[in-house]
C-alpha positions in Angstrom: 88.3 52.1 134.1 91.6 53.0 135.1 94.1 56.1 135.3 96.4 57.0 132.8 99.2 60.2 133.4 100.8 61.4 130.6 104.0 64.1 130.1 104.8 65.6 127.0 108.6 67.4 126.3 108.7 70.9 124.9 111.8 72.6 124.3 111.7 75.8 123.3 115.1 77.5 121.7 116.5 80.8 122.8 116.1 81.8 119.2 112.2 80.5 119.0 111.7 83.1 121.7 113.7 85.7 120.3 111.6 85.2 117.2 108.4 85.5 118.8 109.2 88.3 120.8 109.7 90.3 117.5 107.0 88.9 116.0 104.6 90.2 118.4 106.8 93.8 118.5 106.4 94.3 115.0 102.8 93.4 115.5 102.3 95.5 117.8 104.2 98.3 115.5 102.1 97.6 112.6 98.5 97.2 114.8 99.4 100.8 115.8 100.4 102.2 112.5 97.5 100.9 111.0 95.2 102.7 113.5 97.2 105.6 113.2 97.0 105.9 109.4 93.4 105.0 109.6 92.9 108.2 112.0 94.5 110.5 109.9 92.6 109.8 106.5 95.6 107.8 105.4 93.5 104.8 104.0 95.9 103.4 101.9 98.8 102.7 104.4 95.8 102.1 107.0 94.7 99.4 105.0 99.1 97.8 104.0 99.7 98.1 107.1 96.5 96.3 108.3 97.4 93.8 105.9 101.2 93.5 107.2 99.9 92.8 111.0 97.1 90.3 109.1 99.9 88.1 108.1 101.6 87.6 111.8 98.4 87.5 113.2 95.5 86.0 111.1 92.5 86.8 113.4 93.1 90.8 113.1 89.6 92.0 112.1 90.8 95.9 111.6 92.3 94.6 108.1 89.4 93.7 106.4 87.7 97.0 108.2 90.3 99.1 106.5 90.3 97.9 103.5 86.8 97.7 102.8 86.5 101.2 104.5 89.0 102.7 101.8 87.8 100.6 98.9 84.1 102.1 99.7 85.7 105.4 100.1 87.7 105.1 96.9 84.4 104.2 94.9 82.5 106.8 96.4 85.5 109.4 95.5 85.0 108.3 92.1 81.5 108.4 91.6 81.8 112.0 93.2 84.0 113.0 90.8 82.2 111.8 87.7 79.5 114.5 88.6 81.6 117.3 89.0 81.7 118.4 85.9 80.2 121.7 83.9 76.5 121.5 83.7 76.1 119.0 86.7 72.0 119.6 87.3 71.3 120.1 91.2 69.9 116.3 91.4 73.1 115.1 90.3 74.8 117.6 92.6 72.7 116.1 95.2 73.5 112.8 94.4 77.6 113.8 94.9 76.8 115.1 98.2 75.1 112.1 99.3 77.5 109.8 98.6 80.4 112.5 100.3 78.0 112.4 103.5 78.6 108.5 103.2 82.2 108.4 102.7 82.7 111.0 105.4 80.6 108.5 107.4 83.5 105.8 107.0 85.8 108.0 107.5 86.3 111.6 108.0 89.5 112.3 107.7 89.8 110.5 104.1 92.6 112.5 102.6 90.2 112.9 99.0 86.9 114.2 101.2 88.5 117.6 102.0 89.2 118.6 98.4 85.7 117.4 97.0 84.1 119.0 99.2 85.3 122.5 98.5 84.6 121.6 94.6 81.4 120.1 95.4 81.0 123.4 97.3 81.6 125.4 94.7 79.6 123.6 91.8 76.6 123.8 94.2 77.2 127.7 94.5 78.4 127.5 98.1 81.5 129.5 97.1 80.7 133.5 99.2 83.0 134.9 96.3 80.9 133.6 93.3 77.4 134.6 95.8 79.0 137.8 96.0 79.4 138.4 92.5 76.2 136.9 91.2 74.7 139.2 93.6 76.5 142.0 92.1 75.4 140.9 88.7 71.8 141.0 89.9 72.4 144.3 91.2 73.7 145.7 88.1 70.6 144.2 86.0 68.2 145.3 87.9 69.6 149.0 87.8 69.6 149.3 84.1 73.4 147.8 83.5 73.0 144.7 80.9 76.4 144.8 80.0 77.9 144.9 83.2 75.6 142.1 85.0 77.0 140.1 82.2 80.6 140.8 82.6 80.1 140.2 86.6 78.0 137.2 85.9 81.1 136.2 83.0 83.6 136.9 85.6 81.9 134.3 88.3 81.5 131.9 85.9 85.4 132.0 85.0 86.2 132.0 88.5 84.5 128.8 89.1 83.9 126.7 86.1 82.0 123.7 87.8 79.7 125.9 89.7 76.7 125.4 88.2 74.4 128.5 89.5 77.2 130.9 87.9 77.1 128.9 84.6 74.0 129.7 84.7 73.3 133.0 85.9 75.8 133.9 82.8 74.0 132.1 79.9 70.9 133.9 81.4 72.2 137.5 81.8 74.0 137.3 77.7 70.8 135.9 76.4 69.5 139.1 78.0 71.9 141.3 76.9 71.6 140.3 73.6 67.8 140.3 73.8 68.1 144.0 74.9 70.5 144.8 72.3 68.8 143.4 69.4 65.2 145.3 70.5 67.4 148.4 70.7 68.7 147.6 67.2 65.0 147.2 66.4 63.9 150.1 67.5 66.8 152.3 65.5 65.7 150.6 62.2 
């Protein structure tokens, strides 16, 4: 068998390296915008921007991690949200706080997670105002004031429709009122 030597010819313009010098600027740019967005709970331009630098550079795995990431976030989000409504039961309560320890999981910082979790907060009864006051109203019952462990108890529930505990502690404490004030309407008859 014999030797062979070949020699190929590549030119390469000014402008073809001009070209790929911005290319790889701007994917630079976009790599660290995405990661940046991505840190600060900005799913959605984590996952253009992802995206954008996906298209100059096909192998960049962080797109499909971003995307996925907010698109699991995004569901969760919205199944939270679906439970957070007047006369949630503490399973279903549960539930939403399950699949917030999950989305915080992916992610944090997810713009959405802060704000569900001070509603989730207060529809479980974590809220030390509506405590406070359901306290209160338990006070006043117990020493003899219906009417004004109801009003407390009202007031709670007002303050914080979707918590459920002050829901209720209110339907509890007017049945009772009105329990007491129909024996006392008894007894005058």
């Amino acid at each position: 068998l014999g030797k062979a030597v070949t020699s190929v010819s590549v030119t390469v313009s000014d402008e073809d390296i001009a070209t790929g010098k911005q290319k790889s600027a701007e994917l630079a740019r976009l790599k660290e915008a995405a990661t940046s967005a991505w840190s600060n709970g900005d799913l959605d331009a984590a996952c253009q921007k992802a995206v954008a630098a996906q298209q100059i550079d096909p192998k960049f795995p962080l797109a499909a991690t971003y995307c996925s990431g907010r698109d699991r976030v995004n569901a969760l989000v919205h199944d939270i949200e679906a439970t957070l409504k007047p006369g949630a039961t503490k399973a279903e309560l549960d539930g939403a706080q399950s699949k917030l320890d999950q989305a915080s999981a992916i992610n944090p910082k997810a713009k959405p997670l802060a704000d569900l979790k001070k509603r989730l907060d207060a529809a479980r009864g974590g809220s030390v105002d509506v405590s406070k006051a359901l306290a209160g109203a338990a006070q006043a019952w117990n020493s003899g004031d219906a009417a004004g462990a109801a009003r407390i108890a009202g007031d709670a529930a007002k303050a914080s429709p979707t918590n459920v505990e002050a829901q209720l502690q209110k339907k509890r404490y007017d049945e009772g009122l009105s329990a007491l004030e129909a024996s006392v309407r008894t007894a005058k008859d």
